[in-house]
NUMAR-539709 format. One line per 3 residues: number of its first residue (from 1); for each residue y, x, z of C-alpha. Coordinates in nm, 2 decimals. Last residue first. Layout:
<pts>
NUM> Y/X/Z  ... .
</pts>
This chain:
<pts>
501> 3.83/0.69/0.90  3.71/0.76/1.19  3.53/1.12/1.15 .
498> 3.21/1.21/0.98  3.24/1.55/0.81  2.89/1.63/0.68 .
495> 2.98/1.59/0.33  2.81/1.28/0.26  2.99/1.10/0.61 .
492> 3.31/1.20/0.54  3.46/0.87/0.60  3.40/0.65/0.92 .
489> 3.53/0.28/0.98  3.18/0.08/0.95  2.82/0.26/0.89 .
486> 2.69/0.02/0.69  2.49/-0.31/0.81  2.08/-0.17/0.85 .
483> 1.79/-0.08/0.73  1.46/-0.12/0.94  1.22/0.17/0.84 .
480> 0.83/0.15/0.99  0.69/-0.18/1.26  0.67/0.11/1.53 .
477> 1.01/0.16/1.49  1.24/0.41/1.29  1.58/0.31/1.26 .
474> 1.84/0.29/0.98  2.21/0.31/0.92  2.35/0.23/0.59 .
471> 2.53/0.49/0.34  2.71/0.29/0.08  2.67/0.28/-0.30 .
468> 2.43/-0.02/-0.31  2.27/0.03/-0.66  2.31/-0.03/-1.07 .
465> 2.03/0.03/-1.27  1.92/0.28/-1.59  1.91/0.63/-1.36 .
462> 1.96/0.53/-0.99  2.12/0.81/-0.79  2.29/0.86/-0.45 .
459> 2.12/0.55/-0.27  2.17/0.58/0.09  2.05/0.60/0.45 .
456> 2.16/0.68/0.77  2.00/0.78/1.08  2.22/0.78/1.45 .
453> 2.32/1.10/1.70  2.48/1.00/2.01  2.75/0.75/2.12 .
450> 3.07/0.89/1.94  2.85/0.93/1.64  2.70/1.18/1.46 .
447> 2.53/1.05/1.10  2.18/1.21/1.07  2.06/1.21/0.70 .
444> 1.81/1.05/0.47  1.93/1.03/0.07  1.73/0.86/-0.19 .
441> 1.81/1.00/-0.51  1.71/0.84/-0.81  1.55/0.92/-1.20 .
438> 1.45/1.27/-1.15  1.48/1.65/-1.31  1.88/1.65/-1.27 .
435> 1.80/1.67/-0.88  1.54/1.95/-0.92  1.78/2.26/-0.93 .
432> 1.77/2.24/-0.57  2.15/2.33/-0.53  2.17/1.93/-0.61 .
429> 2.01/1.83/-0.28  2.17/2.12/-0.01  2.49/2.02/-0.09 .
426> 2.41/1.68/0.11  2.57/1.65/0.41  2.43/1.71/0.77 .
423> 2.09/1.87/0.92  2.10/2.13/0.62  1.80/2.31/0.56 .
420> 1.67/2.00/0.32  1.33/1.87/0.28  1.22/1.70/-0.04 .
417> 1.01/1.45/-0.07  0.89/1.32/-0.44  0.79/0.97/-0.53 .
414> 0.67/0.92/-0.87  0.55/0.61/-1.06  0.29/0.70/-1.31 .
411> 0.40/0.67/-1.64  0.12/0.89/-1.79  0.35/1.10/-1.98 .
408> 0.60/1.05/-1.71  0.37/1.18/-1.46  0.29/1.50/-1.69 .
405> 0.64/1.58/-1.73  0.74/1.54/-1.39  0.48/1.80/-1.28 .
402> 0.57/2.05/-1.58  0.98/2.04/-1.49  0.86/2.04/-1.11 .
399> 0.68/2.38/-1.14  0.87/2.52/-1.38  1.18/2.49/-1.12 .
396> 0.99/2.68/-0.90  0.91/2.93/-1.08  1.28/3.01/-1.16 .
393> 1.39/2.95/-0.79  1.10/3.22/-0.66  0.74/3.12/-0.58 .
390> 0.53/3.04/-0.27  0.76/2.91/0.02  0.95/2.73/-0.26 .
387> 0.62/2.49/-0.29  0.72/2.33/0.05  1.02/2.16/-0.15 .
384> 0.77/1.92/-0.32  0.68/1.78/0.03  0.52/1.55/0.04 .
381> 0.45/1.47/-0.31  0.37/1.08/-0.39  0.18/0.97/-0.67 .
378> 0.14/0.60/-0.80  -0.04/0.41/-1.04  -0.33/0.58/-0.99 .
375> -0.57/0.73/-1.30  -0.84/0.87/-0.99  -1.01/1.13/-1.26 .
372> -0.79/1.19/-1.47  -0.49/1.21/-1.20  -0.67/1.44/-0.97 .
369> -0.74/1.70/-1.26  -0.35/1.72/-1.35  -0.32/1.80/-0.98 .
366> -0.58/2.05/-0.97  -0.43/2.18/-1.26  -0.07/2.19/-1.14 .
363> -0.19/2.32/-0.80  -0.33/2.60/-1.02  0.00/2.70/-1.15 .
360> 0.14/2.69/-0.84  -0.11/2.98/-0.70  -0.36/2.84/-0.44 .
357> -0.36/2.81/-0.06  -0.01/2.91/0.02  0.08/2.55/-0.07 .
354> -0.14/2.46/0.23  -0.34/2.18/0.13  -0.37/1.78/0.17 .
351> -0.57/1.53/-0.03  -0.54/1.18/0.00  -0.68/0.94/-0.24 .
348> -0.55/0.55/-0.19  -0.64/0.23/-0.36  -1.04/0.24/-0.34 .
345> -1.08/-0.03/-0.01  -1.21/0.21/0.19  -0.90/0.47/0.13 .
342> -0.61/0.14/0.20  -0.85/0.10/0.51  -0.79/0.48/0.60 .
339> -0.39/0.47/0.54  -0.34/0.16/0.80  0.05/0.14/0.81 .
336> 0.18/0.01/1.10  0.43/0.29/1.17  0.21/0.43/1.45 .
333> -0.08/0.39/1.24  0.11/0.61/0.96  0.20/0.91/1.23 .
330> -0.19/0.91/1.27  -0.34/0.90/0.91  -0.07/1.18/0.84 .
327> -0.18/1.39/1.16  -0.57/1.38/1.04  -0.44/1.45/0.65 .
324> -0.29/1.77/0.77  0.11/1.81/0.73  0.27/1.99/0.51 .
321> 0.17/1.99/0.15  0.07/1.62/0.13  -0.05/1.52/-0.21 .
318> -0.09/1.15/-0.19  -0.27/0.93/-0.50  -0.18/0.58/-0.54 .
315> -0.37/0.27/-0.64  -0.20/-0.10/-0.72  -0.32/-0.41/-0.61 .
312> 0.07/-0.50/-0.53  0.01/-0.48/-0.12  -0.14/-0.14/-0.20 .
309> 0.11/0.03/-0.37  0.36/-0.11/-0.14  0.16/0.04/0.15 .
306> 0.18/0.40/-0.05  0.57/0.32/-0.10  0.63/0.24/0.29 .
303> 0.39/0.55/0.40  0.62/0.77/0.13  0.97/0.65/0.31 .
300> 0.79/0.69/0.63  0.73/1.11/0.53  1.14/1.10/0.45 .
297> 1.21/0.96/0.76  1.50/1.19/0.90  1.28/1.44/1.10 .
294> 1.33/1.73/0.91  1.65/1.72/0.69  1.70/1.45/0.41 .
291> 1.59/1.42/0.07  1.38/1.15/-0.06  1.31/1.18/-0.46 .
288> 1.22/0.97/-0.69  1.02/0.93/-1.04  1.05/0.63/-1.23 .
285> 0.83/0.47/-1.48  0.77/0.14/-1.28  1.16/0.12/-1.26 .
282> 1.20/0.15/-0.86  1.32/-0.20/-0.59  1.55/-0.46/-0.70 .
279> 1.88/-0.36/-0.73  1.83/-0.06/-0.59  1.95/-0.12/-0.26 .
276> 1.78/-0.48/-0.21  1.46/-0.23/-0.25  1.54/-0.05/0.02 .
273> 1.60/-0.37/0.24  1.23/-0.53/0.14  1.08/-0.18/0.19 .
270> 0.76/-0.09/0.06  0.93/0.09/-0.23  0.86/-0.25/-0.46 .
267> 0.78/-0.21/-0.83  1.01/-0.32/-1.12  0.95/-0.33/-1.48 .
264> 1.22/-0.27/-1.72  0.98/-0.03/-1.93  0.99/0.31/-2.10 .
261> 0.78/0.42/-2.36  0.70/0.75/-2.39  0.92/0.96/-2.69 .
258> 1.05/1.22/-2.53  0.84/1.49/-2.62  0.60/1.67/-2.39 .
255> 0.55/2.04/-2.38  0.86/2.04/-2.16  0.68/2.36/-2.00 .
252> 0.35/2.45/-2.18  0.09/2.48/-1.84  -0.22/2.67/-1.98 .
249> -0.52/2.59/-1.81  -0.79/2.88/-1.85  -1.13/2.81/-1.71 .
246> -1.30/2.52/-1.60  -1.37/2.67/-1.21  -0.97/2.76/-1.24 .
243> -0.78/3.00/-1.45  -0.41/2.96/-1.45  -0.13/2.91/-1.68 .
240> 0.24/2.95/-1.67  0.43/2.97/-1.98  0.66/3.26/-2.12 .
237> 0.91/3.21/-2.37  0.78/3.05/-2.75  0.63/2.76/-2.86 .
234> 0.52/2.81/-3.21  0.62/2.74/-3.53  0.42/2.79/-3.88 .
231> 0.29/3.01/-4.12  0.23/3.34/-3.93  0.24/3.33/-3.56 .
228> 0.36/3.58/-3.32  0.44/3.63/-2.95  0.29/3.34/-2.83 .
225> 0.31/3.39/-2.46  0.08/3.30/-2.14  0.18/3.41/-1.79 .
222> 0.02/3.49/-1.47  0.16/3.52/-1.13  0.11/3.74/-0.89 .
219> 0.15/3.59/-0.50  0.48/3.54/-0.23  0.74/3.64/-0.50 .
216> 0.55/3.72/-0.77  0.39/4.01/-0.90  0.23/4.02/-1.26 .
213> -0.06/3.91/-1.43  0.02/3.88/-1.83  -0.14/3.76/-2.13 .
210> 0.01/3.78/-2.49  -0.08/3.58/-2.76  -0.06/3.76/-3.14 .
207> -0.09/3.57/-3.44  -0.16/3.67/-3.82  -0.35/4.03/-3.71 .
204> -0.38/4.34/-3.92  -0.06/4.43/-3.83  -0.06/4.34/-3.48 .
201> -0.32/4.60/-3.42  -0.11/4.86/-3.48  0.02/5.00/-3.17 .
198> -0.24/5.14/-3.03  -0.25/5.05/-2.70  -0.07/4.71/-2.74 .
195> 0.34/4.67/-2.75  0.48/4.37/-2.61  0.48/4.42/-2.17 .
192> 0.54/4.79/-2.18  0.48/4.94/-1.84  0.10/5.07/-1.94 .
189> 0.05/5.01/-2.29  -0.11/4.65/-2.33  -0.51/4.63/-2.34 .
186> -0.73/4.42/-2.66  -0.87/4.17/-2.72  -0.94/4.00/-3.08 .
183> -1.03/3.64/-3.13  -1.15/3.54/-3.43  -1.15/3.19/-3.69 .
180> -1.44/3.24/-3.93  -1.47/3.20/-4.29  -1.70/3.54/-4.38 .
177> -1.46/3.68/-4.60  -1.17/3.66/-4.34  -1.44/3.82/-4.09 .
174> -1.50/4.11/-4.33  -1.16/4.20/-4.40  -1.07/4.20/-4.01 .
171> -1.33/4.46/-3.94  -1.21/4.65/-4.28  -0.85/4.62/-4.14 .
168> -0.97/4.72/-3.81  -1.18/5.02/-3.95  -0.93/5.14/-4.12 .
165> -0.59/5.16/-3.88  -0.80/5.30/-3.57  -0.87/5.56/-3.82 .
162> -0.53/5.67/-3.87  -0.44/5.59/-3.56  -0.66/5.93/-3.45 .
159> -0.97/6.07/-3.29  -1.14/5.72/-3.21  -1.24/5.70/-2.88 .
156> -0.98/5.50/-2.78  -1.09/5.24/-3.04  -1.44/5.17/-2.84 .
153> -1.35/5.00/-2.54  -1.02/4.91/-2.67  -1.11/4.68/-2.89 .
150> -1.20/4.45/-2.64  -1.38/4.16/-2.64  -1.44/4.09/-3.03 .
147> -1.47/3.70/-3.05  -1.60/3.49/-3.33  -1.58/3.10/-3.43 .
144> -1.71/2.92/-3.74  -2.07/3.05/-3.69  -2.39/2.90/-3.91 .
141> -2.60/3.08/-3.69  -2.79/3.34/-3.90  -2.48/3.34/-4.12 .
138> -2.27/3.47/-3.84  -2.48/3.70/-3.66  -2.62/3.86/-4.01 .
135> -2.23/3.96/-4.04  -2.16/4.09/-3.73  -2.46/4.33/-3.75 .
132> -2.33/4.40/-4.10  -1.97/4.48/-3.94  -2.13/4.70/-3.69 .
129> -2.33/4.92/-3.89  -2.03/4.98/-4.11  -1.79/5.06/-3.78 .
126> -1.71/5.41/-3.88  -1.82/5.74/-3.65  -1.78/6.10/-3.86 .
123> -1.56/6.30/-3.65  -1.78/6.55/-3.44  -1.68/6.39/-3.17 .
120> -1.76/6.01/-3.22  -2.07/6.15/-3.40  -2.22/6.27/-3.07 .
117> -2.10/5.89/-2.92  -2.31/5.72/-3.13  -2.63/5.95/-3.07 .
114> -2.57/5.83/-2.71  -2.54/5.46/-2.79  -2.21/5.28/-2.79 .
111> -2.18/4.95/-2.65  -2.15/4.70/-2.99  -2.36/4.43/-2.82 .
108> -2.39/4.13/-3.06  -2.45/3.83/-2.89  -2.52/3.48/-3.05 .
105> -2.42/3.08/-2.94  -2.52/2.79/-3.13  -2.91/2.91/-3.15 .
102> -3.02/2.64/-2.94  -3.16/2.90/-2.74  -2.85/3.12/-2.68 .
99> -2.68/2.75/-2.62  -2.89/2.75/-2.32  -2.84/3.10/-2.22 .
96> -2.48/3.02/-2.25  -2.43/2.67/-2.05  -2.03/2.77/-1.95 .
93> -2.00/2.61/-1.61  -1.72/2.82/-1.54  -1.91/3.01/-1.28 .
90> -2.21/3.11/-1.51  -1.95/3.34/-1.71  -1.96/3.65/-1.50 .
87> -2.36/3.66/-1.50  -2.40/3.58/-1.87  -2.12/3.83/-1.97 .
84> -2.27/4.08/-1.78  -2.65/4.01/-1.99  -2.42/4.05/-2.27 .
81> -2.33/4.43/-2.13  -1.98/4.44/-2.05  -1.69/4.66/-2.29 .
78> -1.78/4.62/-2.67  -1.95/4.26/-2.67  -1.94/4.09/-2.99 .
75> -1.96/3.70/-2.93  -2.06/3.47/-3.20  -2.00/3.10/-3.21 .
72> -2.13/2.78/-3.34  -1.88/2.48/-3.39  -1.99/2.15/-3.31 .
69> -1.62/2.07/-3.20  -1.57/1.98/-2.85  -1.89/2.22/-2.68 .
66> -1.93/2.43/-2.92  -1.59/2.53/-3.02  -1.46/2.52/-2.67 .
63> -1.75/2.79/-2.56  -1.65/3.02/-2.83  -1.27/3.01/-2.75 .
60> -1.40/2.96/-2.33  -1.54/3.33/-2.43  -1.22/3.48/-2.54 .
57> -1.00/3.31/-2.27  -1.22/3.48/-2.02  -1.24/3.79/-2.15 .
54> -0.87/3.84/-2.19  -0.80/3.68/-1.81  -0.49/3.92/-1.71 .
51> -0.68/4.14/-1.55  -0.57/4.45/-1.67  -0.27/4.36/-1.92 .
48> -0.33/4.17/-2.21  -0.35/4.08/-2.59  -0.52/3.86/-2.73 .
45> -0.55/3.86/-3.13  -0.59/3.64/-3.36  -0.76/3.66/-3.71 .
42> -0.79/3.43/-3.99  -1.03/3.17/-4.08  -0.81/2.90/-3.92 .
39> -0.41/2.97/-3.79  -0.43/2.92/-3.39  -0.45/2.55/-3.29 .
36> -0.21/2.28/-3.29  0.15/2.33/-3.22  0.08/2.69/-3.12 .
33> 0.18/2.61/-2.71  0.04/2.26/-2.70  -0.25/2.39/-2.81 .
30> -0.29/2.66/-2.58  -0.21/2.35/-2.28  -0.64/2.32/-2.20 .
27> -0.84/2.53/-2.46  -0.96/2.37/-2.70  -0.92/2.66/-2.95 .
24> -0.77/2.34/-3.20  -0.79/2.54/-3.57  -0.47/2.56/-3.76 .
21> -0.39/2.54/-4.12  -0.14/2.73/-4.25  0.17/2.57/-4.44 .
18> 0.22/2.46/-4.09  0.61/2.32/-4.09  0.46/1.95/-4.00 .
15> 0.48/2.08/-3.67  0.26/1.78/-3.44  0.35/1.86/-3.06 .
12> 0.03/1.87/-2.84  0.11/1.72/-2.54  -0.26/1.55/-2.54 .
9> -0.35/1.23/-2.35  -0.72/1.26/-2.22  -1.01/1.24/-2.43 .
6> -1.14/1.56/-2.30  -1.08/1.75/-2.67  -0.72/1.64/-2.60 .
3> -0.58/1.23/-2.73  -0.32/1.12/-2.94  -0.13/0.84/-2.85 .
</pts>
């Protein structure tokens, strides 16, 4: 399998169409998205609008290269000061006073001087000084990577396109000549979302990535997009992607290709009677989901599959959404399931948040970061459904395609809880959109009887394996789930319509 500039599986797809080749930016999920780097010695540009993260992506370009690749870089400063770059950067963990003095990273600071800026009106202002200063900067350093952050700082002072039109193409002339890979930014028209201030950088440019930061439902959202690409395929549509403490993570929906392995290998649920209804417990590179209103089980179901985890010598990660890890460690203990040993003994993380906490895209990387660094067997989300509070259907759906994606690619065993509004029947599951997404379907529900209210229990889906098709009643005892005979002589049960049969 191949392996990212971390060492860690990559989703890039290999294009054999690239009659252009591509430089790797590094740059977690970009990759993935230009099918294997942006198009070598040429230039790019970045678009954005206002605080999008144009800055950013430019200088983890430059630090990517000499960190992963051995590749010096140069960064022209138009807009901040570099001694402002050096300040915002230290966050990310980006050494660049240090690679200053190794003489792998150099600043040229194109701000305009006064005596600049009187020539700027009378007409008469070119870029020639510039491009030599860009020039010694590169073969001083032995640079294979440059970035110009922004264009627009200086090109709205130009008097016309016209000149706007020169003096990129003799910018861009002069880095082709010199071998390097660049990164241009530059600002979006206000309320146009494709066209850039001046409306001809793209012609002097052989890709184009557009960055966005727009309102969401509960939070803005930001998007990544490959508008353009010469000589080869791309990804194309809008991708999620988020900037964290490492910088930008770019989250490439169905990025991965269907080609993992799969096995026949069987791992218990936790329950001897659950997995007697699958035919012998969950595929090793399954992922489930419990469903079932509040209060039907669905947190026990998880307990029972983290204690299976355990009992087999396995590890398992839990990401709890709802509940705080305190309350989780207690409602386990009165199932008989002793979360904090299973923590001493190094087979269980837990790590709880407020899905309101973070955006979705940067639970993804957190999550993705979690599973490098822990590599469990088994991850359970509870619940997945509290991630709707913060994001609309579409988003949401993103969310879980990119999650079940990246636990397949690792085959890790999944277990998802979702919570339904329903109390009865099960409409609620498939108008999810997240059904389709998973291997089985464990349904929870309250069954009314003539006697009082009872739990029952089914199987609804099991991708590659037959399964007990009939809804079973359960109870909840201080010793966890007991299944039970089938619920006898009623019909209706699924669709919230019990009745004698």
């Amino acid at each position: 399998m191949n392996s990212d500039s971390n060492g860690h599986p990559s989703d890039i797809v290999a294009d054999s169409a690239n009659n252009i080749p591509r430089l790797p930016t590094g740059i977690p999920g970009v990759d993935a998205l230009t099918f294997g780097g942006v198009p070598r010695s040429r230039p790019t540009l970045v678009c954005g609008t206002s605080a999008s993260g144009k800055t950013v992506f430019s200088v983890q370009f430059l630090a990517c290269g000499i960190q992963h690749y051995d590749e010096p870089g140069v960064f022209v400063a138009f807009e901040e000061t570099p001694q402002d770059i050096r300040e915002n950067m230290a966050g990310f963990g980006w050494k660049i006073p240090q690679w200053e003095q190794d003489g792998t990273w150099k600043f040229v600071d194109a701000g305009l001087l006064p005596d600049e800026e009187e020539h700027l009106v009378n007409g008469d202002f070119n870029l020639e000084g510039l491009r030599t200063r860009i020039r010694h900067a590169v073969e001083s350093s032995g640079a294979k990577r440059v970035a110009l952050d922004s264009l627009a700082a200086i090109f709205t002072r130009f008097p016309n396109p016209g000149v706007v039109r020169r003096e990129l193409f003799r910018m861009t002339s002069v880095l082709k000549e010199l071998g390097v890979t660049s990164l241009l930014t530059t600002e979006l028209l206000q309320g146009d979302e494709t066209t850039t201030r001046f409306e001809v950088e793209e012609y002097v440019a052989d890709a184009v990535i557009v960055l966005r930061n727009r309102p969401s439902v509960a939070r803005r959202r930001r998007t990544i997009e490959v508008l353009k690409l010469r000589g080869g395929q791309h990804k194309t549509g809008e991708h999620a992607f988020s900037i964290t403490a490492n910088g930008v993570h770019a989250i490439p929906v169905g990025s991965m290709a269907l080609t993992q392995p799969s096995t026949d290998r069987r791992i218990t649920s936790g329950s001897a009677e659950l997995d007697k209804m699958c035919s012998g417990g969950f595929f090793q590179d399954s992922v489930s989901i419990v469903s079932g209103a509040t209060g039907t089980g669905k947190t026990l179901t998880a307990m029972q599959f983290l204690k299976g985890a355990a009992d087999s010598g396995e590890r398992a990660l839990f990401l709890g959404f709802e509940e705080s890890r305190p309350q989780l460690i207690r409602n386990a203990k009165s199932w008989g399931i002793d979360l904090e040993r299973m923590e001493d003994d190094g087979q269980l993380q837990i790590h709880c948040k407020l899905p309101e906490s973070v955006s979705l895209e940067h639970h993804h990387v957190e999550i993705r970061q979690l599973l490098d660094e822990f590599e469990p067997h088994r991850l359970v989300v509870d619940s997945i459904t509290a991630m709707k509070r913060v994001s609309d259907e579409e988003y949401y759906r993103d969310f879980v395609l990119g999650l079940t994606s990246l636990i397949k690619q690792r085959q890790v065993a999944g277990l998802y809880t979702s919570t339904t509004d329903e109390l009865y029947g099960v409409a609620t599951v498939t108008e999810q959109n997240i059904s389709t997404l998973t291997d089985a379907i464990i349904l929870l529900r309250y069954v009314e009887e003539p006697a009082g209210v009872a739990r029952g229990i089914t199987v609804l889906k099991m991708r590659g394996s037959g399964h007990d098709k009939s809804v079973r009643r359960f109870e909840i005892t201080s010793e966890g789930m007991h299944i039970q005979e089938p619920f006898n002589h009623m019909s209706g049960i699924l669709g919230g319509r019990d009745a004698d049969a």
